[in-house]
PyMOL CGO cylinders between C-alpha atoms (Angstrom):
from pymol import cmd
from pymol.cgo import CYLINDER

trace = [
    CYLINDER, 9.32, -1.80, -22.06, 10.69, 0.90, -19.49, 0.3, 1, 1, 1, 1, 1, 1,
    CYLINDER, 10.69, 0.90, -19.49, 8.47, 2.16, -17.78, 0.3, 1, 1, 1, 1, 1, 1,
    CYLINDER, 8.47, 2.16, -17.78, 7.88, 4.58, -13.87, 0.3, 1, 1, 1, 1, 1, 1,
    CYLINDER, 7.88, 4.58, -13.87, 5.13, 3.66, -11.32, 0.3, 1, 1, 1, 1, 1, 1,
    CYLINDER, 5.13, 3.66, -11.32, 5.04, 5.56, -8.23, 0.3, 1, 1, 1, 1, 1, 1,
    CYLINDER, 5.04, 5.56, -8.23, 3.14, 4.52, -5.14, 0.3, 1, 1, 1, 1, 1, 1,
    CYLINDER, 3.14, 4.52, -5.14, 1.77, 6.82, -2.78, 0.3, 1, 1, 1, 1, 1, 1,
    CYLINDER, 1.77, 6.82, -2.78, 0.65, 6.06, 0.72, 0.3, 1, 1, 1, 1, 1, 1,
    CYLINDER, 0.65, 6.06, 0.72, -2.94, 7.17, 1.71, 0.3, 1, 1, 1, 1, 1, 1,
    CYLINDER, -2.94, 7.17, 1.71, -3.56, 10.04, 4.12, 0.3, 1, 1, 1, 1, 1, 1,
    CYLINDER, -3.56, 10.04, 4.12, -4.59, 8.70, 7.59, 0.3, 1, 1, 1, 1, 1, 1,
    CYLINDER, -4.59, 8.70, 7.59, -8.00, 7.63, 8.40, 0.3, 1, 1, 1, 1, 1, 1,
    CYLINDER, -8.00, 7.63, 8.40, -7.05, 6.67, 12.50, 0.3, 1, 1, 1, 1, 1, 1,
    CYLINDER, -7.05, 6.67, 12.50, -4.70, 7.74, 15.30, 0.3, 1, 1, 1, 1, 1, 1,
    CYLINDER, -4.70, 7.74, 15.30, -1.82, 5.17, 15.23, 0.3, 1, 1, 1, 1, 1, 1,
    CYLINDER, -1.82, 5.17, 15.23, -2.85, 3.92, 18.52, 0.3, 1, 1, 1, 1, 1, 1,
    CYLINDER, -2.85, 3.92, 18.52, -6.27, 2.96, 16.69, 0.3, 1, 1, 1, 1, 1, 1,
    CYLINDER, -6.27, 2.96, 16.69, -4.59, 1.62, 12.85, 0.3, 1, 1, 1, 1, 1, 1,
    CYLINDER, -4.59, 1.62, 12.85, -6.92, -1.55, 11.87, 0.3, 1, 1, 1, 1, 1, 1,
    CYLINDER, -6.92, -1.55, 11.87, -6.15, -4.53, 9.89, 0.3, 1, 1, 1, 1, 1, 1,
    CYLINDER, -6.15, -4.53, 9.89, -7.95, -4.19, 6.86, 0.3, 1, 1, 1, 1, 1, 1,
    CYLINDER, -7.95, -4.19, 6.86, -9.18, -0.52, 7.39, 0.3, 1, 1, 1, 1, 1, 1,
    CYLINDER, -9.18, -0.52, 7.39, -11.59, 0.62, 5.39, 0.3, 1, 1, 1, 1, 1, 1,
    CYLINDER, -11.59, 0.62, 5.39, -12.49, 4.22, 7.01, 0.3, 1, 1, 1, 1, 1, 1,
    CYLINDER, -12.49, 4.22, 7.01, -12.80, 7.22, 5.33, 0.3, 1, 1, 1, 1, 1, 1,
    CYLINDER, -12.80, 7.22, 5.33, -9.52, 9.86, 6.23, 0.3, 1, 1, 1, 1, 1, 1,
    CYLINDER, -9.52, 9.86, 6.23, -9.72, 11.16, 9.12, 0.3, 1, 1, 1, 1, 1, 1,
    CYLINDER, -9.72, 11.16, 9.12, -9.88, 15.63, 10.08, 0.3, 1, 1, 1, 1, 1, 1,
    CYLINDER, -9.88, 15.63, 10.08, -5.91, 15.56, 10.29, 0.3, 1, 1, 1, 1, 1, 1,
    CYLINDER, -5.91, 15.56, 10.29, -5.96, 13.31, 7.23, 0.3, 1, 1, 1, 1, 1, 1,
    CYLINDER, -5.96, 13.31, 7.23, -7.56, 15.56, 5.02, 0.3, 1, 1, 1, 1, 1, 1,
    CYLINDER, -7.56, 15.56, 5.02, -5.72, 18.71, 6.24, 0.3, 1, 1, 1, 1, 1, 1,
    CYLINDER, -5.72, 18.71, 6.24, -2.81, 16.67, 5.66, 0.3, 1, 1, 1, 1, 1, 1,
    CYLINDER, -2.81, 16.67, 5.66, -3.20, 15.78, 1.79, 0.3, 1, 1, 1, 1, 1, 1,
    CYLINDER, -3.20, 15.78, 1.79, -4.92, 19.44, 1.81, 0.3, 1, 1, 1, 1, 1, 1,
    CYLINDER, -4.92, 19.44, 1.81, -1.72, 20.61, 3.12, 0.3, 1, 1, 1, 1, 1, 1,
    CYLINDER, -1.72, 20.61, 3.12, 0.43, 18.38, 0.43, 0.3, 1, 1, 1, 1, 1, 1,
    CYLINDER, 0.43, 18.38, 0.43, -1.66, 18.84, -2.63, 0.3, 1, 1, 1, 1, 1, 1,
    CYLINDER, -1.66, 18.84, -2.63, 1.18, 21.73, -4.32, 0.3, 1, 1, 1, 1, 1, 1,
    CYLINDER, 1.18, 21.73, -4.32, 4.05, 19.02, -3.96, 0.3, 1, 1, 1, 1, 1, 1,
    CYLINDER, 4.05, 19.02, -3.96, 1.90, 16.35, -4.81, 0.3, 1, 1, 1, 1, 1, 1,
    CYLINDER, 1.90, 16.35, -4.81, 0.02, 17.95, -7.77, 0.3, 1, 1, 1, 1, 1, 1,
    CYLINDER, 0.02, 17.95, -7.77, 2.61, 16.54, -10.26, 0.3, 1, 1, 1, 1, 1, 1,
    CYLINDER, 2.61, 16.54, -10.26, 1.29, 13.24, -9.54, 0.3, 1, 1, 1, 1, 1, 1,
    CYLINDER, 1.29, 13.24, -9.54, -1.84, 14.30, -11.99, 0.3, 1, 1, 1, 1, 1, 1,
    CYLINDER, -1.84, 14.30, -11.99, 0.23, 14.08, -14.88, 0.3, 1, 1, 1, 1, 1, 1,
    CYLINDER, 0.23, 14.08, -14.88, 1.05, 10.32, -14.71, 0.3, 1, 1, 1, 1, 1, 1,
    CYLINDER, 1.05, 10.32, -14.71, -0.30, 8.76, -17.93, 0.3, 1, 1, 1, 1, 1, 1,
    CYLINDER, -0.30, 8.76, -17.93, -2.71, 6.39, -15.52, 0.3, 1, 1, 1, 1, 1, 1,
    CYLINDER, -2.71, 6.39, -15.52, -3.82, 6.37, -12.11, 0.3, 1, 1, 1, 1, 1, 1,
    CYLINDER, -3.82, 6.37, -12.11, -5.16, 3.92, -9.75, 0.3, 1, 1, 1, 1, 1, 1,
    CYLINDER, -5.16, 3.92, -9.75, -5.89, 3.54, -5.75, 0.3, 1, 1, 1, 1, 1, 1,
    CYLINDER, -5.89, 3.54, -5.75, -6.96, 0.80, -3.58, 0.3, 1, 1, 1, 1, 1, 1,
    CYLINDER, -6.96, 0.80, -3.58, -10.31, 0.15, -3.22, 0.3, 1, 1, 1, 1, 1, 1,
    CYLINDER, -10.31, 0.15, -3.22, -10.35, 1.61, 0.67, 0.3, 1, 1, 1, 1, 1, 1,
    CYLINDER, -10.35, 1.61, 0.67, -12.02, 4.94, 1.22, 0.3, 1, 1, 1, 1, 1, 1,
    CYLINDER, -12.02, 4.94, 1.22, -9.14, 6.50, 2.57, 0.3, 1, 1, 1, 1, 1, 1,
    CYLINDER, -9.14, 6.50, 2.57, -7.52, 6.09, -0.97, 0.3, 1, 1, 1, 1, 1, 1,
    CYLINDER, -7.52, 6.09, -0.97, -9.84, 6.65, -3.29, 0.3, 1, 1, 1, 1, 1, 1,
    CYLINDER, -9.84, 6.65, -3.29, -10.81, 10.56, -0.88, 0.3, 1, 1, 1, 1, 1, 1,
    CYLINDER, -10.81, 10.56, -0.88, -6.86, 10.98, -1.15, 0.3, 1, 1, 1, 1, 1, 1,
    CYLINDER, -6.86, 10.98, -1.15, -6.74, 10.54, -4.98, 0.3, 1, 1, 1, 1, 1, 1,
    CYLINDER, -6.74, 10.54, -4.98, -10.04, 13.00, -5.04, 0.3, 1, 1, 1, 1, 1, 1,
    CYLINDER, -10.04, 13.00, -5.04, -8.20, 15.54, -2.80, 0.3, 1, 1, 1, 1, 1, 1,
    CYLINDER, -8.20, 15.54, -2.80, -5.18, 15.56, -4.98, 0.3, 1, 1, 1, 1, 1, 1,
    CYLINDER, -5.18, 15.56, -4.98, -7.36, 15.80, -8.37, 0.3, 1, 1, 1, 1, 1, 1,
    CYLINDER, -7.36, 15.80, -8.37, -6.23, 11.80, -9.34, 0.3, 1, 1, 1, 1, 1, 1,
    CYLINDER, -6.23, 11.80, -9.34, -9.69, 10.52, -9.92, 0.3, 1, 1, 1, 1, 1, 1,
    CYLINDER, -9.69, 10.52, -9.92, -7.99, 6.95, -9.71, 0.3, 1, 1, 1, 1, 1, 1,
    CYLINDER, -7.99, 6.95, -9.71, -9.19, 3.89, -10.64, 0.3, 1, 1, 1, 1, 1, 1,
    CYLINDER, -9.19, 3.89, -10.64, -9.86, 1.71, -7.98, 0.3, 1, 1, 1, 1, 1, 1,
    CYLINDER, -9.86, 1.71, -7.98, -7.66, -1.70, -8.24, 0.3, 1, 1, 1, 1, 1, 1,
    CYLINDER, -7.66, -1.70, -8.24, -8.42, -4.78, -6.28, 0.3, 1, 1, 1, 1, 1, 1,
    CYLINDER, -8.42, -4.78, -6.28, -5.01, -5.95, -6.26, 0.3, 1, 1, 1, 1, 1, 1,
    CYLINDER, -5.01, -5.95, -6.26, -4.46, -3.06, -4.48, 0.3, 1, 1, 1, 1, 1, 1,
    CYLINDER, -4.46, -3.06, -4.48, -6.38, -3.66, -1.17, 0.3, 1, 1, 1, 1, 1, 1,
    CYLINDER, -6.38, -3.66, -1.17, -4.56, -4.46, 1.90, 0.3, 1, 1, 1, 1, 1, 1,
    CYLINDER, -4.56, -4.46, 1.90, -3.60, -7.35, 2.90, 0.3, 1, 1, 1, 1, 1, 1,
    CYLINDER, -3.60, -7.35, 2.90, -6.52, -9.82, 3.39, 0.3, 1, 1, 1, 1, 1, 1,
    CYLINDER, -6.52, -9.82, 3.39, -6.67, -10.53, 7.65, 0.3, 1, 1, 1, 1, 1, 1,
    CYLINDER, -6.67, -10.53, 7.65, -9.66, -12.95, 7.41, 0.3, 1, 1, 1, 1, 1, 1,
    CYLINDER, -9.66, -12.95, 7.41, -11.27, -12.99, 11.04, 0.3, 1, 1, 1, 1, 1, 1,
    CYLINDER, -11.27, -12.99, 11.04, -8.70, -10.36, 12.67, 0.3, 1, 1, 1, 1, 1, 1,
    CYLINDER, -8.70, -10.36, 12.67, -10.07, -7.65, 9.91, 0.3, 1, 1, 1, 1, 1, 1,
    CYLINDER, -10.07, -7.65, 9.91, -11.52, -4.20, 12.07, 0.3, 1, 1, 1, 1, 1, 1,
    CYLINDER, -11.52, -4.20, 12.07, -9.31, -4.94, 15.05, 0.3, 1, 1, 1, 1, 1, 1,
    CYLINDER, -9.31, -4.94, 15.05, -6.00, -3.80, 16.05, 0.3, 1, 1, 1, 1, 1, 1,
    CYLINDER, -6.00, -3.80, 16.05, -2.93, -5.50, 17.05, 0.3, 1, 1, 1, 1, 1, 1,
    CYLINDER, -2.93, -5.50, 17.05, -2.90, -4.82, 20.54, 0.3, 1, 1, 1, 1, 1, 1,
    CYLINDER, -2.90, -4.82, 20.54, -6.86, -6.63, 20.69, 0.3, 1, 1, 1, 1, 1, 1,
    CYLINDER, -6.86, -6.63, 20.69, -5.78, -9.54, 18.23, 0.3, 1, 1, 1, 1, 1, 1,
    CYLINDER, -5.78, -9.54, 18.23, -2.40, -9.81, 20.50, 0.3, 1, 1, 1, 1, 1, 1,
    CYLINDER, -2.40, -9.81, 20.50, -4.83, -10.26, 23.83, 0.3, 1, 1, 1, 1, 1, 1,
    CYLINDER, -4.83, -10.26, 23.83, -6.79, -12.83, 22.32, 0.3, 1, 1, 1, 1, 1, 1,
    CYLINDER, -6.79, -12.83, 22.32, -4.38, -15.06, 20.16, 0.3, 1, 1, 1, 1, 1, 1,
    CYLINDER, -4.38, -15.06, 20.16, -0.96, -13.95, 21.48, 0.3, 1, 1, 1, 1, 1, 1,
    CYLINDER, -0.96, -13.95, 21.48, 0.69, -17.65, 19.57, 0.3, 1, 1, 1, 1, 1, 1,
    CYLINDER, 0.69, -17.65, 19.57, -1.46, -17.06, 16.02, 0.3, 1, 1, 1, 1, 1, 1,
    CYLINDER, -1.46, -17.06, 16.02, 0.39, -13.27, 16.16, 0.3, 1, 1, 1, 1, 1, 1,
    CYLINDER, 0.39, -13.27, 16.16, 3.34, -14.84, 17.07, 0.3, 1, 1, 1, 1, 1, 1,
    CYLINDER, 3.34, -14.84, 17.07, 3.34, -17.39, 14.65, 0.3, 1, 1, 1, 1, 1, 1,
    CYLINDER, 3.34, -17.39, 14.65, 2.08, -14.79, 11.54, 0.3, 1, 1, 1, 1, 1, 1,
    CYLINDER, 2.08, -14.79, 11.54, 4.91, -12.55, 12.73, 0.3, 1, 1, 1, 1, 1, 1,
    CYLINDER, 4.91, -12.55, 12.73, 7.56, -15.51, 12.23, 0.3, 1, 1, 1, 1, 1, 1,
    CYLINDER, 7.56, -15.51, 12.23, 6.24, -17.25, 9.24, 0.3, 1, 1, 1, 1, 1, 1,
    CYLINDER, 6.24, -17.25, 9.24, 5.75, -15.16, 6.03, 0.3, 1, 1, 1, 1, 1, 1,
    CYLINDER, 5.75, -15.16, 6.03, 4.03, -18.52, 4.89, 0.3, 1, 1, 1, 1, 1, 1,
    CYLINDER, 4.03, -18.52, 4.89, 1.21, -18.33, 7.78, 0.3, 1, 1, 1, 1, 1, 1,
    CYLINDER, 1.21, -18.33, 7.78, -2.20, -16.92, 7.60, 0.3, 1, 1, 1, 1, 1, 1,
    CYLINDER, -2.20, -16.92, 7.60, -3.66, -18.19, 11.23, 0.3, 1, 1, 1, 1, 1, 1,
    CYLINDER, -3.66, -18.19, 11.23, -5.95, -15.29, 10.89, 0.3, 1, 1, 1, 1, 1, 1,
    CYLINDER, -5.95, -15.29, 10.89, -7.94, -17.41, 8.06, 0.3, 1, 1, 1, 1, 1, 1,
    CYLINDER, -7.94, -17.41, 8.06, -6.52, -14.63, 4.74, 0.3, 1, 1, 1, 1, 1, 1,
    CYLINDER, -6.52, -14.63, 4.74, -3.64, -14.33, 2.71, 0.3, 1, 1, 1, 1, 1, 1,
    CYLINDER, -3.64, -14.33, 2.71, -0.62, -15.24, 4.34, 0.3, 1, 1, 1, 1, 1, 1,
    CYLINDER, -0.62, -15.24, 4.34, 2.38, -11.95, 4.22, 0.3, 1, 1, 1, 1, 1, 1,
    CYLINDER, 2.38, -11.95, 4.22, 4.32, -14.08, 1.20, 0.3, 1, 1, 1, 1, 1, 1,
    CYLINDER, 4.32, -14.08, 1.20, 0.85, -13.92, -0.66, 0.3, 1, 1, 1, 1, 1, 1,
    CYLINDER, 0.85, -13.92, -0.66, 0.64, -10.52, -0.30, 0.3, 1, 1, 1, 1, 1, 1,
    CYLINDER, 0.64, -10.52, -0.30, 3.80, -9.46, -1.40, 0.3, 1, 1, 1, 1, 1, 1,
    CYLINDER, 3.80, -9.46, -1.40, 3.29, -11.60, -4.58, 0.3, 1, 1, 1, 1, 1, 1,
    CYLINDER, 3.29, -11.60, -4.58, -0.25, -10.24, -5.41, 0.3, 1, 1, 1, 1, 1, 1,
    CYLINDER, -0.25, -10.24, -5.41, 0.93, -6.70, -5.26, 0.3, 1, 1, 1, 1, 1, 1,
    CYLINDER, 0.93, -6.70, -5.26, 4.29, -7.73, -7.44, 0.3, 1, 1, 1, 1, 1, 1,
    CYLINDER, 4.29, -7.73, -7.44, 2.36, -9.26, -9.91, 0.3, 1, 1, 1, 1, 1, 1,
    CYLINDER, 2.36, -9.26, -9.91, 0.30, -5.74, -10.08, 0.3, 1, 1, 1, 1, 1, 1,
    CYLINDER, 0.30, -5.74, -10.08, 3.71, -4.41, -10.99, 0.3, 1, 1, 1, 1, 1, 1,
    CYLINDER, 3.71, -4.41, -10.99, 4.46, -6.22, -13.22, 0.3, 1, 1, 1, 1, 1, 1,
    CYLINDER, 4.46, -6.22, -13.22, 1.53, -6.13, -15.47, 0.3, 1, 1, 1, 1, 1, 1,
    CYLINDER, 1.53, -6.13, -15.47, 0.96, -2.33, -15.73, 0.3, 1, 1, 1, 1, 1, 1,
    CYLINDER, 0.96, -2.33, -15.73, -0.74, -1.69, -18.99, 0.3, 1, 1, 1, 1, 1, 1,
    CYLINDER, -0.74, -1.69, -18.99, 1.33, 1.19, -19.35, 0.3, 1, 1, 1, 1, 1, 1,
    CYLINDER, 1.33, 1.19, -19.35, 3.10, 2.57, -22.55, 0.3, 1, 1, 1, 1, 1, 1,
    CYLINDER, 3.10, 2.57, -22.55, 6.81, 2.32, -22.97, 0.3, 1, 1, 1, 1, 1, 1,
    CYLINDER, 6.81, 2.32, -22.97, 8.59, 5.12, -21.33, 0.3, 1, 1, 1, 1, 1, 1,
    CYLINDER, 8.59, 5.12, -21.33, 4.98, 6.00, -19.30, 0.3, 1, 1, 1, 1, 1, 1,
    CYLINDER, 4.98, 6.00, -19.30, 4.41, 6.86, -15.77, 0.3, 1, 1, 1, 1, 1, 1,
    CYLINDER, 4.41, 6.86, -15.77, 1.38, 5.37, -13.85, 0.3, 1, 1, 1, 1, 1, 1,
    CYLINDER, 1.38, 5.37, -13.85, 0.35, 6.23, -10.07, 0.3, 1, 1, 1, 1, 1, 1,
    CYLINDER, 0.35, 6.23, -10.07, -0.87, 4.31, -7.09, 0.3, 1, 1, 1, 1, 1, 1,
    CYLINDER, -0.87, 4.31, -7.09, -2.57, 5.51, -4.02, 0.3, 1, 1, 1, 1, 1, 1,
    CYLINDER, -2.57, 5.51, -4.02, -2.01, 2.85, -1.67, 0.3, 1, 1, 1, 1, 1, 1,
    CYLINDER, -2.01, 2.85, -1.67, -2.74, 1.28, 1.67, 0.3, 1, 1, 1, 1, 1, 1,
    CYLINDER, -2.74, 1.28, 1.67, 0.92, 2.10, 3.76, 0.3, 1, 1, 1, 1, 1, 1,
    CYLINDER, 0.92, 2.10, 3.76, 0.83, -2.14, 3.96, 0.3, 1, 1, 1, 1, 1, 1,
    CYLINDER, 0.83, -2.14, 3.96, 0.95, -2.07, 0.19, 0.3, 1, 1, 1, 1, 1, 1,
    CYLINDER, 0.95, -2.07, 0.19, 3.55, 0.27, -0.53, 0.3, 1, 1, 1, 1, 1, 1,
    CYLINDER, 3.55, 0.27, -0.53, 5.85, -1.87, 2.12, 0.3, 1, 1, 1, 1, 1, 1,
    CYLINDER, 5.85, -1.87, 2.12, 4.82, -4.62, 0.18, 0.3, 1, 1, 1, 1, 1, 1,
    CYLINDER, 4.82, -4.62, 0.18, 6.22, -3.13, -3.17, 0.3, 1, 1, 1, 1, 1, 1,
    CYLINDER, 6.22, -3.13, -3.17, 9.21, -2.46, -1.58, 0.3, 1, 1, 1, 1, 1, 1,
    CYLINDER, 9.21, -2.46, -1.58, 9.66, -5.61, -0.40, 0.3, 1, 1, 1, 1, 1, 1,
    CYLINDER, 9.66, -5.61, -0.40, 8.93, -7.23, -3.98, 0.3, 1, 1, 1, 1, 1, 1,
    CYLINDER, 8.93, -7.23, -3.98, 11.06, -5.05, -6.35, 0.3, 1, 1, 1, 1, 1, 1,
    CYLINDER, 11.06, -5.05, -6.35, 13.97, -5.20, -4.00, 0.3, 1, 1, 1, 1, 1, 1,
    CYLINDER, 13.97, -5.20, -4.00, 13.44, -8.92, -4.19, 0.3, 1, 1, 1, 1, 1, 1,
    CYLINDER, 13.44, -8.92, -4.19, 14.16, -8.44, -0.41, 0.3, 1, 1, 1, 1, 1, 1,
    CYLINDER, 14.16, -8.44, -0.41, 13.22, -11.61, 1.64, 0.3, 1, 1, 1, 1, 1, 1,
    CYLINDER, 13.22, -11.61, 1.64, 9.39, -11.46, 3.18, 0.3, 1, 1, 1, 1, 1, 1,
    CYLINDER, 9.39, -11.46, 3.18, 10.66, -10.49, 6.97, 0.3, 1, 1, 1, 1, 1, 1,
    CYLINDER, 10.66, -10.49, 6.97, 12.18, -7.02, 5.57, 0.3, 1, 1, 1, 1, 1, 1,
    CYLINDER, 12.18, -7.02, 5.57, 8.62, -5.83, 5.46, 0.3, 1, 1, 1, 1, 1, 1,
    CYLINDER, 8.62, -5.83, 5.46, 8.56, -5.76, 9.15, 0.3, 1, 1, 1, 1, 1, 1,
    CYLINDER, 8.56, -5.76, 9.15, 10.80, -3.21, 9.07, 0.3, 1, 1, 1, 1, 1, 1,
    CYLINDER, 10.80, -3.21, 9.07, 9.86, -0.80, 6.95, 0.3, 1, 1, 1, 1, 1, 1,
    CYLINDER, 9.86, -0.80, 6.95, 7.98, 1.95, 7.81, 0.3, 1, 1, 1, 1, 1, 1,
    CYLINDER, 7.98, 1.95, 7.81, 5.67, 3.60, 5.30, 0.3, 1, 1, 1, 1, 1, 1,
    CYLINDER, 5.67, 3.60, 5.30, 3.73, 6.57, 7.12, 0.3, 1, 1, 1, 1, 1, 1,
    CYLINDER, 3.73, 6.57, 7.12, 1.03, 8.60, 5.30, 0.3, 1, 1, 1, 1, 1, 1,
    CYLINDER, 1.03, 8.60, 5.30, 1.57, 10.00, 1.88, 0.3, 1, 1, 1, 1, 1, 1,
    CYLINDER, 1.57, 10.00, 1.88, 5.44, 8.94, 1.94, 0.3, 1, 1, 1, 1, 1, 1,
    CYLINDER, 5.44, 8.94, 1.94, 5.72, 8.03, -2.32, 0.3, 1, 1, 1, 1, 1, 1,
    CYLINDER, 5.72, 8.03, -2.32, 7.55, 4.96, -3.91, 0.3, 1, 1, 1, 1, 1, 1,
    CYLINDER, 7.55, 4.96, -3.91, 8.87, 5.69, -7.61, 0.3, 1, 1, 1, 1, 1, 1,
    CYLINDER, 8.87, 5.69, -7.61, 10.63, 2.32, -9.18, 0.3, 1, 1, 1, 1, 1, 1,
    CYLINDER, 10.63, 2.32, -9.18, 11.40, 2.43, -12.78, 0.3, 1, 1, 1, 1, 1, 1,
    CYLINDER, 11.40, 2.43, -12.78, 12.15, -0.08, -15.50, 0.3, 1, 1, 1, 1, 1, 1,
    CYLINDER, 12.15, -0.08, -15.50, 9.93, -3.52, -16.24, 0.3, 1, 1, 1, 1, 1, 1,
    CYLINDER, 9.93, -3.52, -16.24, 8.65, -6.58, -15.02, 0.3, 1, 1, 1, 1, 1, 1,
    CYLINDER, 8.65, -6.58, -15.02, 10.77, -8.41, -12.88, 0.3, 1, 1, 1, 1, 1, 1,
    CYLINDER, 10.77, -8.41, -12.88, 13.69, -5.87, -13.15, 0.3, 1, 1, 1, 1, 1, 1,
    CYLINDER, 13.69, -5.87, -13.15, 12.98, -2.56, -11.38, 0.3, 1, 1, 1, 1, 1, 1,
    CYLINDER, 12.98, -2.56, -11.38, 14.91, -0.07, -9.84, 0.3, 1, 1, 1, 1, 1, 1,
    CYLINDER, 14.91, -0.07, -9.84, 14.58, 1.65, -7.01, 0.3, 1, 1, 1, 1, 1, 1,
    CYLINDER, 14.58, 1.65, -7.01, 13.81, 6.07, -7.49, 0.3, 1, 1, 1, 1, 1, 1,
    CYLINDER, 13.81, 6.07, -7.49, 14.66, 7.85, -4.65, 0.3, 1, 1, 1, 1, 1, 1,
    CYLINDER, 14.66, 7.85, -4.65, 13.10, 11.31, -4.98, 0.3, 1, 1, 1, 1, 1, 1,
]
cmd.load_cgo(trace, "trace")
């Protein structure tokens, strides 16, 4: 079964001096005149045959703004940062400079007590690959940024450290086409 699935990253909810593991605040003003701004090249989005976000505010307002009314999807939710959830990298840096270190180094690491990076990647692969979606259909994602790296990483079959160097800012879209286990990358 051939199928699209395009993944959206969610407007902004903080300043990037202020991003959060495991976010879950609403967009921000500049977020929402963003998507505001975007909603006539991103209104072709509504006709995907299903539609999904993560479970974070920030997605689920951006699917509202752009008329999606997604589904929320667990699989979906960023990456799970146990005890380091709420703060940023610089405070989690101060306090445990060797656990970033190590969780930087190791895709197999989780020394923040949640899923380790290798986890991740898998959980939101095996999303892909079980779309319920009908051969030839399109389904759509609004995403944590984290998630659509993620994706990347996982139909590229790219090994776990390319994720640190991606960069997936607000409302930048992923299309990959084809089935489960062999997609393609769509650039648009």
């Amino acid at each position: 079964m051939h199928v699209r699935l395009t993944l959206l990253a969610a407007a902004r909810s903080s300043s990037l001096l202020d991003v959060r593991f495991d976010d879950d605040r609403p967009l921000d003003a500049a977020g929402w005149h963003e998507v505001l701004r975007r909603v006539p090249s991103l209104s072709h989005l509504a006709a995907a045959e299903l539609r999904y976000c993560s479970p974070s505010a920030r997605c689920r307002e951006t699917g509202s703004v752009l008329g999606l009314t997604p589904l929320a999807q667990p699989a979906l939710r960023d990456c799970d940062m146990g005890r380091w959830r709420g703060r940023t990298l610089q405070e989690v840096t101060a306090c445990e400079p060797q656990a970033v270190d190590l969780w930087l180094s190791d895709p197999r690491a989780a020394p923040h007590g949640g899923e380790s990076l290798l986890t991740f990647i898998q959980r939101v692969g095996g999303w892909i690959d079980t779309r319920p979606v009908s051969d030839g259909g399109w389904a759509v994602g609004i995403t944590e940024p984290s998630v659509l790296r993620a994706a990347l990483c996982y139909v590229l079959k790219a090994p776990p450290h390319a994720y640190w160097h991606i960069d997936a800012r607000p409302l930048t879209a992923l299309t990959v086409t084809g089935c489960s286990g062999q997609w393609h990358l769509s650039l648009e």
